[in-house]
C-alpha positions, 0 to 999 in steps of 0.5 A: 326598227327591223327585227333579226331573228336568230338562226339555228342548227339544232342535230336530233338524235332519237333513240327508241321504237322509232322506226317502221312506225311512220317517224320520218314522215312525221318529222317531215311534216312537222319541219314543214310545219315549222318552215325549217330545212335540214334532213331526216333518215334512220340508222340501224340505232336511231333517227338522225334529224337536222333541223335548220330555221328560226330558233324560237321554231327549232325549240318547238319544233323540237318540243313537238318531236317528243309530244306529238309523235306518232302513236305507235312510236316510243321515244326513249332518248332525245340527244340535241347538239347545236351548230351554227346555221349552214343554209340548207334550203329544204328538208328532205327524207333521206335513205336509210343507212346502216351504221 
């Protein structure tokens, strides 16, 4: 029998001292980790994640994000939305953007 697994669309918003303190490269790191694709970038309020994969790997992907972050960043509010999967096929660090 061949296993299917479950794919997954999770958007990330993450609000608190999460900027200049080395986030973005962390979550790369970690989507890396976790062989997800989507994208990452910081707002003038927030950083905004999209994380595409295997669900089970979203979830810790996710779980990680809040237990593992770097030392000097504070993570106040985690906001999840889910999606249906769209195929991204990679992750990359986007540009800032002032919203």
């Amino acid at each position: 029998m061949v296993e299917i697994k479950s794919l997954r669309l999770a958007h990330i918003n993450v609000r608190g001292i999460v900027q200049g303190v080395g986030f973005r490269p962390f979550v790369y790191g970690l989507a890396t980790k976790h062989n997800l694709k989507g994208w990452v970038y910081n707002t003038s309020e927030d950083v905004k994640i999209a994380v595409e994969g295997e669900a089970e790997a979203v979830e810790k992907f996710r779980l990680e994000l809040q237990t593992k972050a770097p030392p000097l960043a504070r993570i106040e509010d985690i906001a999840v939305t889910y999606y249906p999967p769209t195929g991204y096929k990679g992750f990359e660090i986007r540009p800032s953007i002032a919203e």
